[in-house]
C-alpha positions as CSV (number, residue, x, y, z in Angstrom):
1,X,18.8,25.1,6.9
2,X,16.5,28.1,8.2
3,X,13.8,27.1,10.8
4,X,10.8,27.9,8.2
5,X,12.8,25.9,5.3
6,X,12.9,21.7,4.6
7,X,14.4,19.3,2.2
8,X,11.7,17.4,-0.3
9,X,11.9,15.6,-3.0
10,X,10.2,17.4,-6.0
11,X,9.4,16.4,-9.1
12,X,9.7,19.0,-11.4
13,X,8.2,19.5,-15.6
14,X,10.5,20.5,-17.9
15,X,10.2,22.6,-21.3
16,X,10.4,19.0,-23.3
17,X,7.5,18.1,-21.3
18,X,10.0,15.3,-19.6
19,X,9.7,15.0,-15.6
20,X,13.0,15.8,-13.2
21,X,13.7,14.6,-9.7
22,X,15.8,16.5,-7.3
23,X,15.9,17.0,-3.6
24,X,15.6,20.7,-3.2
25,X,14.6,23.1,0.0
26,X,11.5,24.7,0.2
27,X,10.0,27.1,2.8
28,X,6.8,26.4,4.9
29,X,5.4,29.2,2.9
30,X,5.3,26.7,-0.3
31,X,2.9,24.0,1.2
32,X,-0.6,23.8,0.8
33,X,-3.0,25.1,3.0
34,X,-3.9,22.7,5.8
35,X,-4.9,22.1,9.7
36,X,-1.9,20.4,10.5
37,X,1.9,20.7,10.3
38,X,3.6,17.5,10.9
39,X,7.6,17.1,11.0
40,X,7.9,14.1,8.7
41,X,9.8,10.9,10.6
42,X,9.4,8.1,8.0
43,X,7.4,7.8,4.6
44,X,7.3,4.9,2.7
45,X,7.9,4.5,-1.1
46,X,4.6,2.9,-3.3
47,X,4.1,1.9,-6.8
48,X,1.9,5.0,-7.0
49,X,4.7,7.3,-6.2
50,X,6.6,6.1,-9.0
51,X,3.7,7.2,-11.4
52,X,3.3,10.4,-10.0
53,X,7.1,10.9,-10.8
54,X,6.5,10.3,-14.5
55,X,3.7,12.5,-14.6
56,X,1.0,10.3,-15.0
57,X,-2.2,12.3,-15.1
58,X,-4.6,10.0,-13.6
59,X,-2.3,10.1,-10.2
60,X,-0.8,13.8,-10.3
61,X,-1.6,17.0,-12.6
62,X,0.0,19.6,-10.7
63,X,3.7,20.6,-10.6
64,X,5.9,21.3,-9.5
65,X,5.6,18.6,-6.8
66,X,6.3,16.7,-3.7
67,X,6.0,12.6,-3.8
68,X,4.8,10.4,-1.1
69,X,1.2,9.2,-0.2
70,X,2.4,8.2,3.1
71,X,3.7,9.8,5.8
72,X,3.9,9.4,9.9
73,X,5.5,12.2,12.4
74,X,4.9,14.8,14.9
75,X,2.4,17.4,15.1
76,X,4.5,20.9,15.4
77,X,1.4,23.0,15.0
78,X,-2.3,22.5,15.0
79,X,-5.9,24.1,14.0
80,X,-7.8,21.3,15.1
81,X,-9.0,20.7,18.6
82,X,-8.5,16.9,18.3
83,X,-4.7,17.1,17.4
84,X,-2.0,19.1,19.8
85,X,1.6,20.0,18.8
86,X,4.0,16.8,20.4
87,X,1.1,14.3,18.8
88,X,2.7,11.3,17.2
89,X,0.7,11.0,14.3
90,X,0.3,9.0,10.9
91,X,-1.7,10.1,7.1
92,X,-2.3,8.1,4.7
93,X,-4.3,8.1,1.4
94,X,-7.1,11.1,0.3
95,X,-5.0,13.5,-1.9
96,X,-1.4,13.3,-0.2
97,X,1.0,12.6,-2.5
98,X,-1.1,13.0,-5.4
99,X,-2.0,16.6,-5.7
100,X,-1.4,17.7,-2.4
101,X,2.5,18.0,-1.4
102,X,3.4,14.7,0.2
103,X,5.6,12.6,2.5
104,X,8.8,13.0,0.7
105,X,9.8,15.7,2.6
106,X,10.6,17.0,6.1
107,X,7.5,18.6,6.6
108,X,4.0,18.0,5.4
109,X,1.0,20.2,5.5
110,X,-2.2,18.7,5.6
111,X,-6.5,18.8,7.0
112,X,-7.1,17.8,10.2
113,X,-9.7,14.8,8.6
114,X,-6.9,13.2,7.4
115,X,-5.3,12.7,10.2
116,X,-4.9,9.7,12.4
117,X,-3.7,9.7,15.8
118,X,-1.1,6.8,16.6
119,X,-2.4,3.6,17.7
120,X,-1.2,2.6,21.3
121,X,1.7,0.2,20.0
122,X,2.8,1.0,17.1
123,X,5.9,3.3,16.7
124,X,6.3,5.8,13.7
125,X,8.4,3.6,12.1
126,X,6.1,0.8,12.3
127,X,3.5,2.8,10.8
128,X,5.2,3.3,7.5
129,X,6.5,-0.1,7.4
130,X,2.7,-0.7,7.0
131,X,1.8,2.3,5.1
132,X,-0.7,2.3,2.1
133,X,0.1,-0.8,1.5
134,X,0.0,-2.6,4.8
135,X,-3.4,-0.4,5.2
136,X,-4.8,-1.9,2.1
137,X,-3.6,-5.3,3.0
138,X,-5.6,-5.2,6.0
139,X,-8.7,-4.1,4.1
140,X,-8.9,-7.1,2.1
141,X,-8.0,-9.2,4.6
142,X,-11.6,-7.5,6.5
143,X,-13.0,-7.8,3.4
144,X,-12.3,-11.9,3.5
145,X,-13.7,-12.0,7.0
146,X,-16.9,-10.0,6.2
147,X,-17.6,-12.8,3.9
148,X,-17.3,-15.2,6.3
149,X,-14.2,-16.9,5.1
150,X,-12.8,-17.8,8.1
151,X,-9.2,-19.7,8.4
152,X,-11.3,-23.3,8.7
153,X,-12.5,-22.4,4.9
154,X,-9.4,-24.0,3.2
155,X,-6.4,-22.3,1.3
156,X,-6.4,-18.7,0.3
157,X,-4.2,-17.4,-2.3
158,X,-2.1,-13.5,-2.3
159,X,-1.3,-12.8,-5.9
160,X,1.6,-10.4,-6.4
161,X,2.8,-11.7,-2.7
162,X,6.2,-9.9,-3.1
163,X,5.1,-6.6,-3.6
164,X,3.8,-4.3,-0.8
165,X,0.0,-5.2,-0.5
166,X,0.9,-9.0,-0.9
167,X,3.8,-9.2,1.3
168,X,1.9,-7.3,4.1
169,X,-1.4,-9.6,3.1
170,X,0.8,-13.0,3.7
171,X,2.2,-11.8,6.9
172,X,-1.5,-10.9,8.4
173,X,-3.2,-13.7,6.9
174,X,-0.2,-16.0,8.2
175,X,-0.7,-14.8,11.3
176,X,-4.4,-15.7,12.0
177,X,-3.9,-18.6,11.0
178,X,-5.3,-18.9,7.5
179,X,-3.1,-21.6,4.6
180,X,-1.5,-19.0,2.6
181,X,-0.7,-19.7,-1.5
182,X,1.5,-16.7,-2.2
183,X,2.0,-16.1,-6.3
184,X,4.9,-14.4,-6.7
185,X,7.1,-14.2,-10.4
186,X,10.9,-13.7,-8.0
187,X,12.1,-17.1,-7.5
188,X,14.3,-15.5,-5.3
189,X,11.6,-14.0,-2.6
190,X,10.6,-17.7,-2.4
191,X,12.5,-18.4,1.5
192,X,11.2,-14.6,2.2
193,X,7.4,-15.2,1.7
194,X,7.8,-19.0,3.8
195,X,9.2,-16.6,6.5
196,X,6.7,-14.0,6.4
197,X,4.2,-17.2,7.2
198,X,3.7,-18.3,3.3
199,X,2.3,-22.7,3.6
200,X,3.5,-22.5,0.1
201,X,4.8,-20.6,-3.0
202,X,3.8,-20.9,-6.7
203,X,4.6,-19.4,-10.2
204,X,1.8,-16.9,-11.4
205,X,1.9,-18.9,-14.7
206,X,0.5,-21.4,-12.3
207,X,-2.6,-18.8,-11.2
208,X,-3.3,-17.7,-15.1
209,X,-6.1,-19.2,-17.3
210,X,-6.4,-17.6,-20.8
211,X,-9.2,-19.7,-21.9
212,X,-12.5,-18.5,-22.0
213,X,-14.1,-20.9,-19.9
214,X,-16.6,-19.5,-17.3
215,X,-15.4,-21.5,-14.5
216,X,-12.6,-23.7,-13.6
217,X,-12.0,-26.3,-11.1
218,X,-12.7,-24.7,-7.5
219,X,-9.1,-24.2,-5.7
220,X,-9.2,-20.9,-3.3
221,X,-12.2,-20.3,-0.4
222,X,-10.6,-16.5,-0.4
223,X,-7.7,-15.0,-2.4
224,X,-6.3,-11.1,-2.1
225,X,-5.6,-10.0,-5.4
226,X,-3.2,-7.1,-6.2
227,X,-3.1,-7.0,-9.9
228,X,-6.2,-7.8,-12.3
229,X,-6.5,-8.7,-15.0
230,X,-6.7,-11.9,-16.5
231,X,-5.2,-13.5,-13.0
232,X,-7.9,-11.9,-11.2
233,X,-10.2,-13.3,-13.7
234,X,-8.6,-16.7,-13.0
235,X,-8.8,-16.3,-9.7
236,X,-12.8,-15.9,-9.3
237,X,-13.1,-18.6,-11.6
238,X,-11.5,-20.6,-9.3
239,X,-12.8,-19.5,-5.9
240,X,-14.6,-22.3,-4.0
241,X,-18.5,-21.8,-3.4
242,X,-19.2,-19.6,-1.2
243,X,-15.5,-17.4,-1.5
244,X,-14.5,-14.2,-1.5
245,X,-11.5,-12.4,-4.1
246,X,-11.1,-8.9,-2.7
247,X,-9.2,-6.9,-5.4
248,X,-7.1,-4.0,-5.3
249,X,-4.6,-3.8,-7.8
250,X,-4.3,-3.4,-11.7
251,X,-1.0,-3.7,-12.5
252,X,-2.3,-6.7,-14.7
253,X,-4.5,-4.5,-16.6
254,X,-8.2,-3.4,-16.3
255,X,-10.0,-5.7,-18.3
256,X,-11.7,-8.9,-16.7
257,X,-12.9,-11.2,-18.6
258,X,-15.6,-13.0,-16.6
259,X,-19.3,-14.4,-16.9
260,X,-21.4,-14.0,-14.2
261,X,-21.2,-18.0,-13.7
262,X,-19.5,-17.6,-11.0
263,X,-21.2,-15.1,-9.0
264,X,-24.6,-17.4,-9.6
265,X,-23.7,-20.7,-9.3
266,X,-21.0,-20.2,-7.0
267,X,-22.2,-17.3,-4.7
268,X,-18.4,-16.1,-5.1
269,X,-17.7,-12.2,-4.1
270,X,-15.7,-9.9,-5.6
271,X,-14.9,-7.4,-3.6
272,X,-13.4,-4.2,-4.4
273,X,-10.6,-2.1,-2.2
274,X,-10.2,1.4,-2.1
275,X,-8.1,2.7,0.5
276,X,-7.7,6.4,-0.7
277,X,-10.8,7.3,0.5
278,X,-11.9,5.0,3.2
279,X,-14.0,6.3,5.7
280,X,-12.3,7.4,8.8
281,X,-14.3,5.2,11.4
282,X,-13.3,1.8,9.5
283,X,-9.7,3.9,9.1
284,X,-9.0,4.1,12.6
285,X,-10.5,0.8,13.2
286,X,-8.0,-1.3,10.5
287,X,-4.9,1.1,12.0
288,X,-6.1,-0.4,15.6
289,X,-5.7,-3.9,14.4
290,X,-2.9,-3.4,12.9
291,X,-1.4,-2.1,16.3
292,X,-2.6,-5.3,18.4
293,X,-3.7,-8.4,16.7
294,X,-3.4,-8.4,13.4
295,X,0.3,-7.5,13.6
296,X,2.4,-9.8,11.8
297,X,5.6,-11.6,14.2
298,X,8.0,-10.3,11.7
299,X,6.9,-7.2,11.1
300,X,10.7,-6.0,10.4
301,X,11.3,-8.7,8.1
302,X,9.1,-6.9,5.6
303,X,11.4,-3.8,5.2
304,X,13.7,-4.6,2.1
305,X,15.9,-1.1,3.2
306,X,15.5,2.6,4.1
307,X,16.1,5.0,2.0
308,X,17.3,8.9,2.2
309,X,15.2,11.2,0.1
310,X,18.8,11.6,-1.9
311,X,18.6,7.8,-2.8
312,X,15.0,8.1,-3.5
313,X,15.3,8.4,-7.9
314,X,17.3,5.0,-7.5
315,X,14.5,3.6,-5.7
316,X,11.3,5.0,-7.7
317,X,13.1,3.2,-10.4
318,X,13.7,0.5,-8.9
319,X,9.9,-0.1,-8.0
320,X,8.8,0.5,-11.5
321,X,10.9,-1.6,-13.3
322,X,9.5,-4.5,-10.5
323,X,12.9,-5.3,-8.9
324,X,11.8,-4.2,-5.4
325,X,10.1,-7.1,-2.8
326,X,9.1,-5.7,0.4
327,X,8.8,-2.6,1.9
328,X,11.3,0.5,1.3
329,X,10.9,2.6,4.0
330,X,11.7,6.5,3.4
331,X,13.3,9.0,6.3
332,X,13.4,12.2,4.9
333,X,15.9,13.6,7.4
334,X,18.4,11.1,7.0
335,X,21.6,11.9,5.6
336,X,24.1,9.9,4.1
């Protein structure tokens, strides 16, 4: 492979308006404009990755392209004052991976203001066994302690616990010290969530109330939700007075059925994540705690496998059909 050339997975439109995955080469001359170049160590795959391979328009438009809304690795050349070529170095979120050529890849190209210097602890790997998802984890678990629901508060609840966010949200939750219900539909992650730091595990038919009563009996002080819908609506419904649900999924659909009964009667929050476009300073401050002390004990127990970009299509279907629990971490220059 020529010095100015890299493997990436792209994700191509055909004549039959169908989408086509194939690990190709590309020259440097083929990425976007940026600050930075950055030699890709380790992505991470997401559920968003796997509809921006089918072409869905609310996620990616433009293509030819290059998956991955994650990526951490070194900085070979800079236009930035603030980042010098050798810097270990982590992006995650804004338009990577969306519109913008991603992680998949061995080399990304990208503005400086999306880039965020390694934390002191955490190695490249580590960072994308976090990723997106670890990332907006740890933004609802903030989003729990800015509303004062602190460990003492009684039994909080992760919905979707075997996916990315919820695994990641046990493991931190878990380890300061909070009761953890994790929701999960895979009997068989059961002994994996306990591990990660799970008190206990329950059905989501156990978390679902279709009626349309405006509240239920009070359960959760705090609960981090990672799919809406009617759980979600369940869930506020039965958050204890003075709890917070901080939601950041929709895999359960968009709708929620709610009064505002609870947010009256209650004082329950709500609080919504969004972790595309965090601002940096509360960016670098969640990637510092995710370093020190909100790192889970386990951290490697959340990796299900690692991937080559070559076994990536496997994967992407993998994660859409719902048969993946964990974390799959990608390295793009890994060949086997």
């Amino acid at each position: 492979m020529a010095a100015d050339s890299f493997r990436c997975l792209l994700v191509t439109k055909e004549a039959d308006g169908k989408f086509k995955l194939a690990v190709t080469e590309r020259s440097l001359g083929d990425l976007p404009a940026g600050d930075v170049l950055i030699d890709v160590r380790y992505s991470s795959l997401n559920y968003k990755d796997a509809l921006s391979a089918a072409g869905h328009p609310g996620v990616t438009r433009k293509f030819p392209h290059v998956l991955g809304i994650d990526a951490s690795g070194v900085v070979l050349e800079s236009k930035s004052p603030d980042l010098r070529p050798g810097d270990e170095v982590l992006v995650t979120g804004f338009d990577q991976g969306q519109n913008t050529w991603g992680g998949f890849a061995e080399r990304i190209r990208v503005p400086a203001g999306w880039v965020v210097k390694l934390p002191r602890g955490m190695s490249l790997r580590d960072a994308m066994i976090y990723g997106t998802a670890g990332f907006t984890a740890a933004l609802c678990v903030a989003a729990l302690e800015c509303a004062e629901v602190p460990p003492t508060s009684g039994p909080v609840l992760v919905t979707g616990a075997s996916g990315g966010v919820g695994c990641v949200a046990v493991a931190i939750l878990a380890k300061l010290g909070y009761h953890v219900t994790a929701v999960s539909g895979k009997p068989a992650s059961r002994d994996w969530l306990k591990k990660l730091g799970a008190a206990e595990v329950i059905d989501r038919a156990e978390v679902t109330d279709a009626s349309n009563k405006p509240m239920l009996a009070e359960r959760w002080a705090g609960a981090v939700d990672t799919v809406g819908g009617s759980m979600l609506s369940t869930v506020v419904r039965t958050l204890k007075r003075n709890g917070c649900a901080a939601a950041c999924g929709l895999v359960g659909g968009t709708d929620l059925p709610l009064t505002v009964y609870p947010f009256i009667l209650r004082n329950v929050t709500l609080a919504g994540i969004d972790s595309v476009e965090c601002a940096m300073p509360l960016r670098l401050a969640t990637w510092e705690k995710l370093a020190g002390p909100w790192r889970p004990a386990k951290l490697d127990e959340l990796v299900a496998a690692t991937a080559s970009l070559d076994e990536m299509p496997e994967w992407i279907e993998k994660i859409r059909g719902g048969h993946v629990a964990g974390r799959l971490l990608v390295e793009p220059g890994l060949r086997r």
